[in-house]
C-alpha positions, -999 to 999 in steps of 0.1 A, spaced: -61 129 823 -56 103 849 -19 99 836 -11 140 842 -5 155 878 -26 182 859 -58 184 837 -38 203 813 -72 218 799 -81 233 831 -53 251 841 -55 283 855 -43 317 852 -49 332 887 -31 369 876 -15 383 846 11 406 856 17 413 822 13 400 789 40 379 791 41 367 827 10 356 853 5 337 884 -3 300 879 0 280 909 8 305 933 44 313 909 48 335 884 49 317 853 62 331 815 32 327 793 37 314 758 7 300 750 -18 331 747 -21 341 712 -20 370 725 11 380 695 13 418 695 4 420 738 -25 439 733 -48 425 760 -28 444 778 -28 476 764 -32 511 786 -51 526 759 -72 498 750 -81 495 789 -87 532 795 -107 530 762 -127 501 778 -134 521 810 -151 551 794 -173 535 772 -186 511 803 -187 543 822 -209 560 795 -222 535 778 -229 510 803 -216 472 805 -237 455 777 -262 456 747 -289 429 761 -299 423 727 -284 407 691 -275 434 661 -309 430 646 -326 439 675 -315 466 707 -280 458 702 -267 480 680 -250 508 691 -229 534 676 -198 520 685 -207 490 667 -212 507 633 -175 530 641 -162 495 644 -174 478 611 -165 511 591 -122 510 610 -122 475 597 -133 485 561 -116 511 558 -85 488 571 -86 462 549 -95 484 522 -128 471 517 -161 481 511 -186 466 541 -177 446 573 -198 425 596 -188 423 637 -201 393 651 -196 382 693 -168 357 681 -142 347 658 -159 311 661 -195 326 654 -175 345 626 -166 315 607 -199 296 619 -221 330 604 -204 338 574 -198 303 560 -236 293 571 -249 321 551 -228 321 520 -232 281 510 -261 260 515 -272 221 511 -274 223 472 -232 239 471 -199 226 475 -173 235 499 -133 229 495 -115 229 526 -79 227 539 -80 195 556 -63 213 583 -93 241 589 -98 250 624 -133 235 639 -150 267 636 -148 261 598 -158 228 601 -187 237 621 -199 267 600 -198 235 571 -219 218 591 -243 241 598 -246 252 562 -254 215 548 -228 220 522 -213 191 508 -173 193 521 -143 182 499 -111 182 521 -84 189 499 -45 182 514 -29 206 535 -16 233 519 -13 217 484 -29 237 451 -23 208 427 -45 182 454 -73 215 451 -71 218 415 -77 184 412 -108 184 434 -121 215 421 -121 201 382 -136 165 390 -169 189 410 -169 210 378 -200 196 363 -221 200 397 -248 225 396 -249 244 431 -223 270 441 -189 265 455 -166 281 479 -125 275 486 -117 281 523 -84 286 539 -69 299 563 -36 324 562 -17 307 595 -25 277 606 -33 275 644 -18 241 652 18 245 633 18 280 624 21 272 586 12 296 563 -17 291 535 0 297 495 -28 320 491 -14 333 458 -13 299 443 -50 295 457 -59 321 440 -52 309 402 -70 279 407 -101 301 419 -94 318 390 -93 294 363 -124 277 379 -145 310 387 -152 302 421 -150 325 453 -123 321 483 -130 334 518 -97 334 538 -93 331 578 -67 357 587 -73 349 627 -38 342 633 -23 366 608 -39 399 610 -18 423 630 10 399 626 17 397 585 20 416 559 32 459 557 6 469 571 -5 438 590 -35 428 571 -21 389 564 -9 366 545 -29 378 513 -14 413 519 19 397 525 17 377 493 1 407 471 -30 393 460 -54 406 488 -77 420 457 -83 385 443 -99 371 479 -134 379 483 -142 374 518 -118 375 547 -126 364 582 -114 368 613 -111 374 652 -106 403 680 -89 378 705 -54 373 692 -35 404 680 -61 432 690 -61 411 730 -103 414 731 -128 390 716 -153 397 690 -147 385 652 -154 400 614 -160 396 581 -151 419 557 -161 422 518 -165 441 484 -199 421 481 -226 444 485 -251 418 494 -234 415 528 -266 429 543 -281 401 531 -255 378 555 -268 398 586 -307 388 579 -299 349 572 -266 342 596 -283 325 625 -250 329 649 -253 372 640 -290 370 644 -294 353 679 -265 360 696 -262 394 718 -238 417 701 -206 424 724 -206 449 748 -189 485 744 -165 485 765 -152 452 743 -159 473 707 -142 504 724 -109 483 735 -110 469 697 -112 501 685 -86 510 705 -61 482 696 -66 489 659 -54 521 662 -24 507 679 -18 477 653 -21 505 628 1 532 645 29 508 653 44 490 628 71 485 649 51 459 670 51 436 639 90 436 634 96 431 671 71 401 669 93 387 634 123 389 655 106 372 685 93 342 665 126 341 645 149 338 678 119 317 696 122 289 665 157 289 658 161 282 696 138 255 693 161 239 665 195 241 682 185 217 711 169 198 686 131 200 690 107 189 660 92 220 650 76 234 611 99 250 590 75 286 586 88 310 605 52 324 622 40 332 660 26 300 664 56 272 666 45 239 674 71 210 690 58 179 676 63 147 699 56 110 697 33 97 719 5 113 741 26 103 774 50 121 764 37 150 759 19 150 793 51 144 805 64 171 789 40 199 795 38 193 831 76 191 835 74 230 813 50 242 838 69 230 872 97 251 854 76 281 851 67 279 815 30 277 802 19 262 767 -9 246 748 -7 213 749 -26 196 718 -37 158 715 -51 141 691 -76 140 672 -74 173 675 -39 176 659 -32 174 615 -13 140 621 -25 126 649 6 134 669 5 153 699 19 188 702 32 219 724 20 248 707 39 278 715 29 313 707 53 341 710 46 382 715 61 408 707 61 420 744 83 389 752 124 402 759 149 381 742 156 374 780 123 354 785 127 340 749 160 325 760 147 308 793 117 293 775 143 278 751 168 263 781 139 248 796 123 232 764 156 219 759 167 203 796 136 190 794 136 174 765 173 156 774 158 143 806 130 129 784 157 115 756 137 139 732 168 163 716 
């Protein structure tokens, strides 16, 4: 990034004194660009969870699921998200990106068909590689462009699969689920959803934006991640297909990967009975992301119009945005900066994620400095 004072890919968080604040640069610095939505990562009793196990347990597994490295804690794991999404069988893999890359892999091979948001983060686009699946992007959020895909691939003869996800990591917009589902309906064909960014965050009892659109029953595998709401790292399938078992002999990124650690499943475990305990979590997080955006519109910032914990400013060019982002950070305010081609429209962005740990107060100053910032630059 020769035209950035920074390499704004490299920064670095020397200390979190919180989940909302760290040291970057020597100055403490309000973080709003963790994902980290519900401020789990820095739990007490996901950390004093984490210290027992490694104290009993020891630090690590040295070996993949199939092989040494399954543990108790790994099973206790698998049967809390079951039992929390209300489904039958789950599968813990090391990653939400092996996750994606392992389930899709295993479910779809070079003689199917997969239909993807066009919009589907890399780790869904990679899992489609690895399966040799022929992909048909379908438009961003948009059942009739899907229902017209699907019907023109209805006289193939290999299987198919609909992926999306619930919120969309760039913008933060959120998947019509419900309207994907009569289309999988009408055309008999199965839909795994990628709740990474909505579990914990969506829904009564924080299961998503299927649970938050009533038509959880209708999705038949749902995917995602330990490292946003629950603040570890690890990811997860979960199903009502009992031929999951099957998934863990023929997934490549389950089979050759070292499972995680237990103090890692312990923390998990630990944060899910947190998510689940504390509903209260979720409505301080709606209020964040409410106060967050609708800060973001009075100075006039380009932003989606879903209301989520990701919030995206969208800006012109890619000077700008370098401009932007380091002018954020000399104030003392960290975010994500995205550049094409990695954006949906090729425009550059400064993805924001807000907690539920943030105060209004910290909110507030993130919005005054988005805002001066954006005057200097003749942005608002």
């Amino acid at each position: 990034m020769a035209a950035s004072p920074r390499n704004p890919f490299g920064v670095v968080i020397e200390r979190p004194l919180s989940a909302t604040v760290g040291i970057i640069e020597g100055r403490e610095t309000l973080l709003f660009g963790t994902n980290n939505y519900l401020g789990l990562s820095q739990s007490n009793a996901a950390r004093d969870a984490a210290i027992h196990a490694a104290k009993t347990m020891g630090v690590g597994t040295t070996g993949s699921r199939i092989a040494n490295g399954t543990f108790s804690l790994h099973q206790k794991l698998e049967h809390a998200l079951a039992k929390t999404f209300k489904r039958k069988h789950a599968m813990v893999f090391s990653t939400g990106y092996q996750a994606n890359l392992g389930t899709i892999s295993a479910l779809v091979n070079k003689d199917d068909t997969l239909f993807l948001d066009a919009d589907s983060h890399a780790s869904i686009y990679d899992g489609a590689r690895l399966s040799g699946a022929q992909v048909i992007r379908f438009r961003h959020n948009d059942p009739a462009d899907l229902e017209k895909r699907v019907a023109r691939s209805n006289k193939g003869t290999g299987a198919r699969l609909i992926i999306a996800e619930g919120i969309y990591s760039m913008t933060g917009n959120i998947a019509p689920l419900d309207e994907f589902i009569e289309i999988k309906k009408r055309h008999n064909i199965p839909l795994l959803v990628d709740e990474a960014h909505s579990f914990g965050v969506l829904g009564q009892h924080g299961r998503g934006v299927a649970e938050m659109q009533n038509c959880e029953d209708d999705i038949d595998f749902v995917v995602g991640t330990f490292s946003k709401s629950l603040g570890t790292v690890g990811g997860y399938c979960v199903t009502n297909h009992d031929e999951i078992d099957l998934i863990r002999l023929c997934s490549r990124p389950y089979m050759f990967t070292a499972s995680l650690p237990p103090e890692i499943i312990a923390a998990t475990l630990a944060a899910l009975e947190e998510i689940q305990s504390a509903p209260e979590l979720r409505e301080k997080l709606q209020r964040n992301a409410a106060r967050l955006h609708n800060g973001f519109k009075s100075v006039g910032l380009n932003t989606s119009n879903f209301i989520s914990p990701v919030i995206a400013v969208t800006l012109d060019d890619v000077p700008q945005a370098l401009s932007f982002w380091n002018a954020l950070l000399d104030a003392g305010v960290y975010v994500n900066l995205s550049l094409p081609p990695a954006t949906p429209d090729n425009r550059p962005l400064l993805r924001c994620s807000v907690m539920a740990a943030h105060s209004f107060e910290e909110i507030d100053r993130a919005v005054e400095a988005f805002g001066a910032i954006a005057k200097n630059l003749g942005i608002a």
